[in-house]
Backbone as CSV, one residue per row, in Angstrom:
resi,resn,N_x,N_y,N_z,CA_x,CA_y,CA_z,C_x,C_y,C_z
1,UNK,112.284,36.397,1.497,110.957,36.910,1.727,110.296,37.235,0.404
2,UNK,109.160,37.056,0.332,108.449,37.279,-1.016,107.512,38.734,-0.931
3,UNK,107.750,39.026,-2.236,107.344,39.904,-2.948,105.658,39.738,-2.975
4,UNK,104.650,41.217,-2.879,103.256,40.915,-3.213,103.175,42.305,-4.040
5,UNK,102.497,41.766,-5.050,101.420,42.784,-5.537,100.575,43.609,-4.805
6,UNK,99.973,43.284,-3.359,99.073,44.006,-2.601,100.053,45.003,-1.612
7,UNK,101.835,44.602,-2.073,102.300,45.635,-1.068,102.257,46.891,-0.824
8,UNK,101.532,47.962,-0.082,102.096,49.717,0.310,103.102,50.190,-0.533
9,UNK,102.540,51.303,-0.835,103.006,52.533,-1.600,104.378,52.355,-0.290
10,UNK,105.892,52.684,-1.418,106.730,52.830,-0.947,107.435,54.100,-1.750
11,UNK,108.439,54.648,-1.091,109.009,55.796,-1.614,110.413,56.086,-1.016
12,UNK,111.116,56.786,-1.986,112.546,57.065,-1.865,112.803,58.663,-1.011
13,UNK,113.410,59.125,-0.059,113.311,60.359,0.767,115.020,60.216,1.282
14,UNK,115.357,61.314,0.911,117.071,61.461,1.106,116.638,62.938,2.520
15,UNK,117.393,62.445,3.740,117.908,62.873,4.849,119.262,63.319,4.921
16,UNK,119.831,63.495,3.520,121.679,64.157,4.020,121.263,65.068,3.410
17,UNK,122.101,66.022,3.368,123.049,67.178,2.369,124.132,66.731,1.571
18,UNK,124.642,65.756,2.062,125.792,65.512,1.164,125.427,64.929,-0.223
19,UNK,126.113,65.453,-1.269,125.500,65.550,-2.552,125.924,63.954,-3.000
20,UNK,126.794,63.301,-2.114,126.904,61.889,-2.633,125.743,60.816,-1.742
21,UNK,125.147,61.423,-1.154,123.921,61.062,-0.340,122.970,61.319,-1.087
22,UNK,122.517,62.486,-1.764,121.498,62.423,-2.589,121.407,62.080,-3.922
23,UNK,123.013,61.651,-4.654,122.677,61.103,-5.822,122.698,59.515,-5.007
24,UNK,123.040,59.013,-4.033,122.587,57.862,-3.935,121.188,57.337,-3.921
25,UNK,120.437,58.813,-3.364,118.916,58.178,-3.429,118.220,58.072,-4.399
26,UNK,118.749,59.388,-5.427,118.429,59.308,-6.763,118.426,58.434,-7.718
27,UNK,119.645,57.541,-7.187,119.810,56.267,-8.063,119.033,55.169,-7.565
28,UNK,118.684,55.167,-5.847,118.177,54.265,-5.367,116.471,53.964,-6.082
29,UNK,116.240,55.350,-6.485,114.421,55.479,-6.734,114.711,55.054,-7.957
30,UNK,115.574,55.519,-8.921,115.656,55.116,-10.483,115.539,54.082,-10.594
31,UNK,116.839,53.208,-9.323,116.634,51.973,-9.820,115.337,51.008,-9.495
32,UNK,114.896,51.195,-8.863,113.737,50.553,-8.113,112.273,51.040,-8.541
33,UNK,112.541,51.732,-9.289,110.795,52.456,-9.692,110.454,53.164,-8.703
34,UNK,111.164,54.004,-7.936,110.254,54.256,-7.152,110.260,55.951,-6.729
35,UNK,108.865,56.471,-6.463,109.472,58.084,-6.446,110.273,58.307,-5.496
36,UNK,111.095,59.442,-5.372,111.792,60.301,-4.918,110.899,61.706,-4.061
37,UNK,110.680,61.788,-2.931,110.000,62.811,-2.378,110.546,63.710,-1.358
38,UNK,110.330,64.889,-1.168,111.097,65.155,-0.168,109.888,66.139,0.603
39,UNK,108.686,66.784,0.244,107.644,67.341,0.751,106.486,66.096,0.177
40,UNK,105.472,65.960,1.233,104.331,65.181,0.944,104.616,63.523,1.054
41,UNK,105.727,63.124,1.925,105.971,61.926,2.306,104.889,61.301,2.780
42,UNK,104.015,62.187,3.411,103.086,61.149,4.274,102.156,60.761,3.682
43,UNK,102.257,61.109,2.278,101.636,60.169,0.791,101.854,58.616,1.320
44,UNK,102.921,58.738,1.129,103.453,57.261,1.635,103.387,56.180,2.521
45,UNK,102.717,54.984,2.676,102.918,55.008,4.110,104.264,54.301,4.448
46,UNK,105.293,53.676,3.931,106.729,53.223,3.891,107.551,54.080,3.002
47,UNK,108.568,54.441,4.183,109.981,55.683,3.178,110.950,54.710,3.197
48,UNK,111.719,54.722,2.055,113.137,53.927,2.072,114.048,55.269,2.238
49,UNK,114.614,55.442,3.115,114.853,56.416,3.787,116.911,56.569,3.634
50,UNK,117.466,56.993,2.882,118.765,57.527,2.943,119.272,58.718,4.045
51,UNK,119.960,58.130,4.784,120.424,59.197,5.785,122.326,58.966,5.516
52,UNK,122.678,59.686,6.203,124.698,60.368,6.177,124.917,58.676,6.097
53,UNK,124.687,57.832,7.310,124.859,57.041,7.697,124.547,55.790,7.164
54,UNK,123.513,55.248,6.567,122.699,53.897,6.245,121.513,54.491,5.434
55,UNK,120.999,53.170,5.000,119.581,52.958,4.348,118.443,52.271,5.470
56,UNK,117.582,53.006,5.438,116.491,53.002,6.599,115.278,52.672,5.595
57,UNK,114.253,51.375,6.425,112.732,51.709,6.033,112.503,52.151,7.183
58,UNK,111.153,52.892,7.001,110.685,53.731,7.778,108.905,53.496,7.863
59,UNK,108.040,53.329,8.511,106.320,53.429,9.047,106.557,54.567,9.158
60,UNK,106.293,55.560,8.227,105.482,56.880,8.608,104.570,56.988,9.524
61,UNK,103.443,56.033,9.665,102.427,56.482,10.713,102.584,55.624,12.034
62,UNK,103.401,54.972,12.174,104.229,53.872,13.413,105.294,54.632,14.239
63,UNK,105.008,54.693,15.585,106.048,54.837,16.281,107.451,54.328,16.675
64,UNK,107.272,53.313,15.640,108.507,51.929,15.713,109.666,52.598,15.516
65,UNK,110.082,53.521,14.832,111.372,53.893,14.157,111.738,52.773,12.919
66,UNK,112.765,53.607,12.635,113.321,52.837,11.197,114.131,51.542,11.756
67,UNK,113.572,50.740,10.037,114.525,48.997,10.314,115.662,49.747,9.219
68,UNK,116.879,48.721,9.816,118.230,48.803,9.081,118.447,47.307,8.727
69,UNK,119.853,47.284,7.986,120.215,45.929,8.044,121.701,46.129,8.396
70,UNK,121.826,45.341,10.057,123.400,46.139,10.642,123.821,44.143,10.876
71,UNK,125.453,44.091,10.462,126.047,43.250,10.474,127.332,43.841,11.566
72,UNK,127.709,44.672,11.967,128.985,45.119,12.654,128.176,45.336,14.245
73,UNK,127.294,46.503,14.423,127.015,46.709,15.602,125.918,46.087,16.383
74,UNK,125.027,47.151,17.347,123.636,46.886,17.986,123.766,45.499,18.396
75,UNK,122.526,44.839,18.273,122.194,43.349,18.850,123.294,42.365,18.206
76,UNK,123.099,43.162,16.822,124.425,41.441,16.028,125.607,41.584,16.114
77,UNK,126.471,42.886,16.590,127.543,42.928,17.344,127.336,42.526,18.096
78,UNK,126.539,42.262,19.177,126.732,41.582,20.503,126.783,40.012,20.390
79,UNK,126.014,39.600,19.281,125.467,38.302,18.772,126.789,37.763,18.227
80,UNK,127.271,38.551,17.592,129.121,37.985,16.607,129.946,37.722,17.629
81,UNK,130.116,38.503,18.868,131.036,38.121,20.404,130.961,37.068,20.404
82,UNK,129.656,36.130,20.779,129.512,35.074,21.538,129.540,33.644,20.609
83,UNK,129.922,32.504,21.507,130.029,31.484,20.801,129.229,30.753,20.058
84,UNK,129.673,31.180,18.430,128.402,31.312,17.404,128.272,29.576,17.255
85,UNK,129.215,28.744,17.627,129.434,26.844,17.674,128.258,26.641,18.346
86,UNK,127.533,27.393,19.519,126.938,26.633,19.919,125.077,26.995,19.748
87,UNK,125.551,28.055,18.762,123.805,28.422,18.293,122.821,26.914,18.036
88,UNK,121.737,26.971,18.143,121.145,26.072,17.460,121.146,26.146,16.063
89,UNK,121.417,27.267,15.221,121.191,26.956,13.539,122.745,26.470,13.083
90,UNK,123.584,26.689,14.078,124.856,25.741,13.823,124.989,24.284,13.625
91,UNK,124.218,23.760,14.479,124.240,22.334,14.883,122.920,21.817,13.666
92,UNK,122.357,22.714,13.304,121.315,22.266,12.728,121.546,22.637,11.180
93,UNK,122.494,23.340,10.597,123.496,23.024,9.532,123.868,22.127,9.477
94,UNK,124.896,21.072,10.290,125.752,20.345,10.374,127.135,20.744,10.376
95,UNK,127.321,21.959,10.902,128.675,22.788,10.805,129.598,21.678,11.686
96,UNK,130.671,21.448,11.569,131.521,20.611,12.338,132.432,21.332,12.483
97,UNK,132.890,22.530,11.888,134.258,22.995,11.521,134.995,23.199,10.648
98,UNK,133.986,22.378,9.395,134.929,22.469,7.730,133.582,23.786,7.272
99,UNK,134.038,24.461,6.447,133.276,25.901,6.181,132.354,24.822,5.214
100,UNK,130.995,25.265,5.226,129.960,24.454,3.766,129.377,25.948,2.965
101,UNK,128.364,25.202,1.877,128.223,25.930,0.929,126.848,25.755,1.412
102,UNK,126.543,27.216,1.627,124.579,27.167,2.038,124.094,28.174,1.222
103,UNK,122.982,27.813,0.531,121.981,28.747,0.125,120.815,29.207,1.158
104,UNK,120.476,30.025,1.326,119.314,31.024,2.607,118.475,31.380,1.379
105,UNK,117.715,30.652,1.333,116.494,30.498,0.093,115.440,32.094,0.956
106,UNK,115.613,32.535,2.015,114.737,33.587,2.735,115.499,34.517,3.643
107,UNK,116.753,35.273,2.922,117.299,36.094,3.282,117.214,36.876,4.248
108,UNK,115.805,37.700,3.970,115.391,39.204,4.928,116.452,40.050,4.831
109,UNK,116.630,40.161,6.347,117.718,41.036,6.967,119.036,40.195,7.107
110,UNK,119.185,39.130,6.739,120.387,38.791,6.707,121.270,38.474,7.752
111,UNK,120.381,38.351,9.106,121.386,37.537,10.175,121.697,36.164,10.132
112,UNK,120.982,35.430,9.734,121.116,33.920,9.643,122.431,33.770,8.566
113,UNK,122.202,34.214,7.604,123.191,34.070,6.782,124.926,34.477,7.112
114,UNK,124.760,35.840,7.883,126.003,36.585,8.581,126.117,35.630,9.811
115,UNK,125.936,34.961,10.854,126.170,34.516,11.465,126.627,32.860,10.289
116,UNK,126.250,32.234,9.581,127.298,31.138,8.742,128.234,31.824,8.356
117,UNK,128.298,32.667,7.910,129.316,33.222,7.336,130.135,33.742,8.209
118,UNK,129.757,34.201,9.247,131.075,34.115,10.908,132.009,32.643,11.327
119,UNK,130.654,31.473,10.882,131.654,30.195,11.005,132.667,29.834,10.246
120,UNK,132.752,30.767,8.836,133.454,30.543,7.472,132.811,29.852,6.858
121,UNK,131.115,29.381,6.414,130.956,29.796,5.715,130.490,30.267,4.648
122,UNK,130.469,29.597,3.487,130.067,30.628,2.006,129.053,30.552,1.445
123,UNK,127.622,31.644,1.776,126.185,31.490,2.042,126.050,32.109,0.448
124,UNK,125.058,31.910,-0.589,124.630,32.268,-1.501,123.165,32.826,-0.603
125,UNK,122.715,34.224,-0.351,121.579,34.669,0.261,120.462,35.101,-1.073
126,UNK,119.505,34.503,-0.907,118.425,34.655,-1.890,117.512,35.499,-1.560
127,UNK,117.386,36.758,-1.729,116.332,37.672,-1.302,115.080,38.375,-2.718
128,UNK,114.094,37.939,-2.574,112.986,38.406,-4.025,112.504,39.997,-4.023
129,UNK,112.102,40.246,-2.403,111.920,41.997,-3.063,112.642,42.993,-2.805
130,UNK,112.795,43.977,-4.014,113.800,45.171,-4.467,114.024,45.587,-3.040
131,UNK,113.044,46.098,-2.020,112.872,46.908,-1.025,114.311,45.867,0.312
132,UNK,114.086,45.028,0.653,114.754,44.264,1.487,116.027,43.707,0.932
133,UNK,115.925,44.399,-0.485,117.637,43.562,-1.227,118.461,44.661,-0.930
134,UNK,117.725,45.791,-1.428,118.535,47.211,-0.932,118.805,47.479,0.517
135,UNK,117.612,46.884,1.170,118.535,46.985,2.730,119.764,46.291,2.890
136,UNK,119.591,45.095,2.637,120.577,44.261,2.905,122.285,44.017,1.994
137,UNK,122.052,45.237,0.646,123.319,45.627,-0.015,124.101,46.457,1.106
138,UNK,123.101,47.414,1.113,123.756,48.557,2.080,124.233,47.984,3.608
139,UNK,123.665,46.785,3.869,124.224,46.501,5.301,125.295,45.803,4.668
140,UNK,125.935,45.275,3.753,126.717,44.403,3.608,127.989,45.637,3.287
141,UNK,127.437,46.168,2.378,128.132,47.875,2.193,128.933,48.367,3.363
142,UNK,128.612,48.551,4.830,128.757,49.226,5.718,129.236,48.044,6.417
143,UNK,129.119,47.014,6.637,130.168,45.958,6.995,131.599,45.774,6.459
144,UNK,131.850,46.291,4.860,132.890,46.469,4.560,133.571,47.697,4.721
145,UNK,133.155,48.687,4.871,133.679,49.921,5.151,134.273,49.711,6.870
146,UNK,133.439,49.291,7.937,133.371,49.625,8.814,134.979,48.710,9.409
147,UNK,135.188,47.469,8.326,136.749,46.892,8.763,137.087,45.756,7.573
148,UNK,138.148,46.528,7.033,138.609,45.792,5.907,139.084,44.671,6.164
149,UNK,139.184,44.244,7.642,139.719,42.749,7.577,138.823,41.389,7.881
150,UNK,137.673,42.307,7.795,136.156,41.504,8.315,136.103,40.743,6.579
151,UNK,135.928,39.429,7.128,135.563,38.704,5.755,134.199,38.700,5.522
152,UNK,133.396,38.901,7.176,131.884,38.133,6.640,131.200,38.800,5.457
153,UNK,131.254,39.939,4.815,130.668,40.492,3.726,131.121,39.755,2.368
154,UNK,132.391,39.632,2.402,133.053,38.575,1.331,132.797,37.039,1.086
155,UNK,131.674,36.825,2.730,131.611,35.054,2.440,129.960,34.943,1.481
156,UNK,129.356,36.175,1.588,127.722,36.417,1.318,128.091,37.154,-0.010
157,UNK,126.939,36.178,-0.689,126.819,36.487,-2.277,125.152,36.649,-2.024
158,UNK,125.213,37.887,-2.236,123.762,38.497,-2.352,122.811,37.758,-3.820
159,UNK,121.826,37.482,-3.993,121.111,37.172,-5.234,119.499,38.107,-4.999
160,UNK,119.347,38.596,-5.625,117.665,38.912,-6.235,117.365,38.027,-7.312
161,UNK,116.092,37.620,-6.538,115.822,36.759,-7.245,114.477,35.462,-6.689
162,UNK,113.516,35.102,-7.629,112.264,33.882,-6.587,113.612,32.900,-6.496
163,UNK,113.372,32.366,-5.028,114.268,31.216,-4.851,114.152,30.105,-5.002
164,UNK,112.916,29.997,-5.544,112.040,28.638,-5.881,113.002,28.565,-7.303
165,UNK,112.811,29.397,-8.167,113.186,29.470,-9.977,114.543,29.167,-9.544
166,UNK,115.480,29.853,-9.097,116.844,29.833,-8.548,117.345,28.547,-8.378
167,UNK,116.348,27.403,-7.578,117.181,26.569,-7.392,116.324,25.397,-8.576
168,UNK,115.382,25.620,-9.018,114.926,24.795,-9.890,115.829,24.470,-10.905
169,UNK,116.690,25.771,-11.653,117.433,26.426,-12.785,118.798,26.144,-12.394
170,UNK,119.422,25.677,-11.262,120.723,25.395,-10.461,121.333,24.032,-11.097
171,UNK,122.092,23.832,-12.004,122.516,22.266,-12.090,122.968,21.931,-10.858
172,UNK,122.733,20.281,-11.004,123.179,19.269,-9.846,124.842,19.497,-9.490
173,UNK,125.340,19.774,-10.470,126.687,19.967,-9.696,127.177,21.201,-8.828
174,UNK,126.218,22.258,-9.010,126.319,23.475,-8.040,125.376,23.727,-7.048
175,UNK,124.926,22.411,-6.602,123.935,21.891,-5.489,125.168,22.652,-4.470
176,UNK,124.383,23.017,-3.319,125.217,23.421,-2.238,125.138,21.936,-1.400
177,UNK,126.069,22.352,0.085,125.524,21.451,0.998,124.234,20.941,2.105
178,UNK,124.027,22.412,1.979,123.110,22.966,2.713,122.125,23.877,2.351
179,UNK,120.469,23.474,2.454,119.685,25.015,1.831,118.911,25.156,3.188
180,UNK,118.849,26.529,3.121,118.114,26.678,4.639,117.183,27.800,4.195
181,UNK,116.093,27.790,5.171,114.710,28.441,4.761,113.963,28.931,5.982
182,UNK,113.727,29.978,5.850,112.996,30.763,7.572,112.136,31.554,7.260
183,UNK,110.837,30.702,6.914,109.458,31.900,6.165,109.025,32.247,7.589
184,UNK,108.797,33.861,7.156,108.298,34.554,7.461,107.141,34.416,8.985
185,UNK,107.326,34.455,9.717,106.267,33.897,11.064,106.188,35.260,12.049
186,UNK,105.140,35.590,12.809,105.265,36.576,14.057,106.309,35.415,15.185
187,UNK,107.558,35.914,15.124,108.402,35.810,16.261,107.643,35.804,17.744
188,UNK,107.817,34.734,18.664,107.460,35.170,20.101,108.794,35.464,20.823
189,UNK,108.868,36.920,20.882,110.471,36.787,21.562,110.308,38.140,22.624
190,UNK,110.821,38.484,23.466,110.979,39.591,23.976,111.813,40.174,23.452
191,UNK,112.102,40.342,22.772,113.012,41.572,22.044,111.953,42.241,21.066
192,UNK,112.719,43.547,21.737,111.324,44.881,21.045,112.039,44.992,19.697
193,UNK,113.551,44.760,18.956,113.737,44.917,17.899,113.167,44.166,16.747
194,UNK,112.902,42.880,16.957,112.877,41.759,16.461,111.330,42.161,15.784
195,UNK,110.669,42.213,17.502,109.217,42.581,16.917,109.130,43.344,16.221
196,UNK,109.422,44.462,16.469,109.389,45.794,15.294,109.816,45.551,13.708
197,UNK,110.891,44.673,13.922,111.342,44.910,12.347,110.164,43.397,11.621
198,UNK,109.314,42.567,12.560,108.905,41.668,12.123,107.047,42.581,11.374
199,UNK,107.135,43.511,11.944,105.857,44.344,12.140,106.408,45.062,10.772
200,UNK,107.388,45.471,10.824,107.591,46.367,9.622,107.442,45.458,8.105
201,UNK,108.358,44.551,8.183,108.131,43.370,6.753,107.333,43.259,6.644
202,UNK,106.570,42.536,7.645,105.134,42.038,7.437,104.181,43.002,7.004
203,UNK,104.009,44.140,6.938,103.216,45.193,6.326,103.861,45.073,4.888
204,UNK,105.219,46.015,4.915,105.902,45.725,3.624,105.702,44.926,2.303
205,UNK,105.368,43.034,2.686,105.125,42.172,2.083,104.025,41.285,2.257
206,UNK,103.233,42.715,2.912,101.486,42.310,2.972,101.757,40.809,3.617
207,UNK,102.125,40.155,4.278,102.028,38.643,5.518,102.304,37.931,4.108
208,UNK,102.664,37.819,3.094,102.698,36.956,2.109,103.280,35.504,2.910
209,UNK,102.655,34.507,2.703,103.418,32.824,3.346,103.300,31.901,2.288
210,UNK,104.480,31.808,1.657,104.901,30.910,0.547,105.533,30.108,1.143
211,UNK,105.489,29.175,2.689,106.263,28.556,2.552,106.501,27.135,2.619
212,UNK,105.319,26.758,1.880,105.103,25.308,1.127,105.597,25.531,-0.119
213,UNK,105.762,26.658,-1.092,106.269,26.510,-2.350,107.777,26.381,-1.815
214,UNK,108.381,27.604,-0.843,109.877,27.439,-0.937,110.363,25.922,-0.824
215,UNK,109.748,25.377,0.628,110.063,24.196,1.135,110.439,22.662,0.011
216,UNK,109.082,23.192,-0.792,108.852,22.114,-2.035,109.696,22.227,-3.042
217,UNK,110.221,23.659,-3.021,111.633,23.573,-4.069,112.738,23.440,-3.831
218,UNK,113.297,23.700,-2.179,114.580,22.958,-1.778,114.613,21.560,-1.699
219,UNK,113.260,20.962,-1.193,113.515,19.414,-0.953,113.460,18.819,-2.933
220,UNK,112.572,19.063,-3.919,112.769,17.812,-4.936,114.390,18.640,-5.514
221,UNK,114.757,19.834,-4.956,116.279,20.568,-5.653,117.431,19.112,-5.147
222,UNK,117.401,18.022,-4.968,118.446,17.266,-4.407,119.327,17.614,-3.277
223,UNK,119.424,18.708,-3.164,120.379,18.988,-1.762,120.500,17.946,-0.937
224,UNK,121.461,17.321,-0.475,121.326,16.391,1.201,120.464,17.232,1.960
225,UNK,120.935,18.236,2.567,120.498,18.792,3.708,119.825,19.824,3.517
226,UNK,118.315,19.645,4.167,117.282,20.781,4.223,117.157,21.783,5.198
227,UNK,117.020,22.254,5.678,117.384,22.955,7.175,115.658,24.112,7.061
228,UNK,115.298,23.837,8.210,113.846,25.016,7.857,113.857,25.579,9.416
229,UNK,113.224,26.586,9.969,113.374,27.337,10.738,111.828,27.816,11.153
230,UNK,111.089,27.088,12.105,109.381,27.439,12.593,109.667,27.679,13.806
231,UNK,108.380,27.972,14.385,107.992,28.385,15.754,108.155,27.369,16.280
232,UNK,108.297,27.114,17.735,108.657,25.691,18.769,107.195,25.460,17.806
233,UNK,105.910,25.588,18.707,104.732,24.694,18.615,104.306,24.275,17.032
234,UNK,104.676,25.256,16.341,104.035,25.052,15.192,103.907,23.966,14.008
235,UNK,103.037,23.829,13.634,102.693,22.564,12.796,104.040,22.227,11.307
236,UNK,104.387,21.155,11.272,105.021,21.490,10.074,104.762,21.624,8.754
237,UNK,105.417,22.063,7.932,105.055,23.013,6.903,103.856,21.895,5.870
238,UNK,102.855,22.248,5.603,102.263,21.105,4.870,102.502,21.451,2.927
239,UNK,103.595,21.203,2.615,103.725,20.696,1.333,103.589,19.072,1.033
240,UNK,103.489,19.056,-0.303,103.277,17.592,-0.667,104.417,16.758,-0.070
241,UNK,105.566,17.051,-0.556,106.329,16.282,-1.097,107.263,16.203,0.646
242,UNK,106.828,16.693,1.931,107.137,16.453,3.218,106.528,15.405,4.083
243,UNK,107.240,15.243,4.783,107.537,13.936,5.439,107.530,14.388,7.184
244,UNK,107.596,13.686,8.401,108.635,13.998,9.403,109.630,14.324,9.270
245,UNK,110.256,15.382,9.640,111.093,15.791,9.397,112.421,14.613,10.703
246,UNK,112.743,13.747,10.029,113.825,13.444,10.818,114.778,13.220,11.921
247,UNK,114.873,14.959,12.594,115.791,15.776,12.953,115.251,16.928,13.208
248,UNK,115.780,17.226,14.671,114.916,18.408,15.020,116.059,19.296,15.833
249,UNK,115.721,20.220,16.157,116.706,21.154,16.741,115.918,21.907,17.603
250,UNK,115.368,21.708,18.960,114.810,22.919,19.527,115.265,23.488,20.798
251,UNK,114.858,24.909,20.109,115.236,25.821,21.337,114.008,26.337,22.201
252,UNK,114.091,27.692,22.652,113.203,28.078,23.841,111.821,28.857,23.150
253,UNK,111.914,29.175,21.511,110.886,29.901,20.585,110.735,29.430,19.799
254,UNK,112.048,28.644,19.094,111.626,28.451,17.597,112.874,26.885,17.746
255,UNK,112.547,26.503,16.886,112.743,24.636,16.453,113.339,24.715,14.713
256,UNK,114.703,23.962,14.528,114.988,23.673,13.744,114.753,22.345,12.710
257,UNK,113.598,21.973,11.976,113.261,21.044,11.338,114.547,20.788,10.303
258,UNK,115.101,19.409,9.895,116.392,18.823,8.931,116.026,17.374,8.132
259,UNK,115.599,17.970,7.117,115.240,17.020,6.386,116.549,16.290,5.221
260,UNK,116.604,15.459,5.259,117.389,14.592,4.428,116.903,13.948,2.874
261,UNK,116.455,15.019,1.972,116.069,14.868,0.775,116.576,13.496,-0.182
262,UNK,116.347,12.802,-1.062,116.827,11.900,-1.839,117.550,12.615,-3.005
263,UNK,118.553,12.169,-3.794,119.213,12.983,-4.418,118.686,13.534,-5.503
264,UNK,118.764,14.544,-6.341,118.058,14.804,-8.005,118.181,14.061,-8.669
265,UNK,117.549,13.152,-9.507,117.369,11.771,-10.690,118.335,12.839,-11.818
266,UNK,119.408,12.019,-12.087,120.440,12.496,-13.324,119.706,12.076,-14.212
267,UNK,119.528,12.735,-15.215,118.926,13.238,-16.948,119.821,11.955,-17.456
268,UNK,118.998,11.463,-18.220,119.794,10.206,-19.154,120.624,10.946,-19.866
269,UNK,121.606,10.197,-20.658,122.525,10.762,-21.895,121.919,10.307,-23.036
């Protein structure tokens, strides 16, 4: 997800007592630029919110409640039960059963990526702003605490970072197999979580839609396999350098577009 200049005043607000709770927030604001408040929050209109438990954003003036980033329980515990072979972003990887190497050029919250990494496997997740990298440390954080024999935190290599520069700057030999990309869209789903946390980003990162630049830097990056993630109806992405996409994957909301890129032109000697 991308970063804007036009994004909301955000702020750091510690909810424990425990003194290793509040130097965590302390470090959280240091590191991030960002103040530390504990009277006059509603300065703010987004709290990155430290509680006993997790790292919370928070809509001060929204009835939504706080977004997390949870890999063990809630919806994606229920989601990790079931047979992750027969998702559509499985088939639309090309997962067969041998673990691949995917980059998630549009991180977020980090289910797409935790669910490859349930198949085994080993996702490089590309996330650009401070605010949604820190969610998604701390969910990866609390996935390892919560069971040391859980690999999926160990298969996800977190990056900050534009994912466009990332893979521009990537030599051809540490091309993954797979790059996959899921800009930013209002979800049509009945799930009140989904919406909410789609309501919350989207303020967060002011609707920013880059996703003709991302698209345009996984496909000339050589990868074989492109993998992109739109609404069923929606138009496909209009960058230059796209085509029909090939290969399609659809489900009952959203449609998996799979493009088959030509390889990167090797640099003379």
């Amino acid at each position: 997800m991308a970063e804007s200049s036009e994004a909301p005043s955000v702020a750091v607000r510690c909810d424990s007592a425990s003194p290793e709770r509040v130097a965590t927030a302390t470090e959280l604001a240091r590191t991030l630029g960002l103040p530390l408040v504990h009277d006059g929050a509603e300065a703010y209109p987004l709290l990155l919110v430290v509680t006993d438990e997790r790292l919370e954003l928070l809509q001060v003036d929204s009835t939504d409640g706080p977004v997390h980033c949870e890999f063990t329980g809630g919806a994606f515990g229920y989601r990790r039960a079931q047979p992750l072979r027969r998702e559509l972003l499985t088939r639309a990887v090309g997962f067969k059963g041998k673990p691949l190497d995917v980059i998630d050029m549009t991180a977020g919250l980090g289910r797409d990526a935790a669910v490859l990494a349930l198949l085994g496997c080993h996702v490089t997740a590309i996330e650009r702003d401070p605010v949604v990298f820190a969610l998604l440390q701390d969910g990866l954080r609390r996935a390892r605490d919560a069971n040391a024999a859980d690999t999926l935190a160990e298969r996800i290599t977190l990056v900050r970072a534009d994912a466009c520069d990332y893979l521009d700057a990537l030599p051809a030999e540490a091309l993954p197999e797979v790059i996959y990309l899921d800009p930013m869209f209002p979800e049509r789903t009945r799930s009140a979580l989904v919406k909410k946390e789609m309501r919350l980003l989207s303020r967060l990162l002011s609707g920013e839609d880059d996703a003709d630049r991302l698209l345009e830097a996984a496909l000339r990056s050589g990868c074989h396999r492109v993998v992109v993630k739109r609404p069923l109806h929606a138009p496909h992405i209009a960058a230059p350098l796209v085509r029909q996409p090939p290969l399609q994957f659809r489900g009952r909301s959203a449609r998996f577009d799979v493009y088959f890129p030509e390889a990167r032109p090797t640099p003379a000697s």
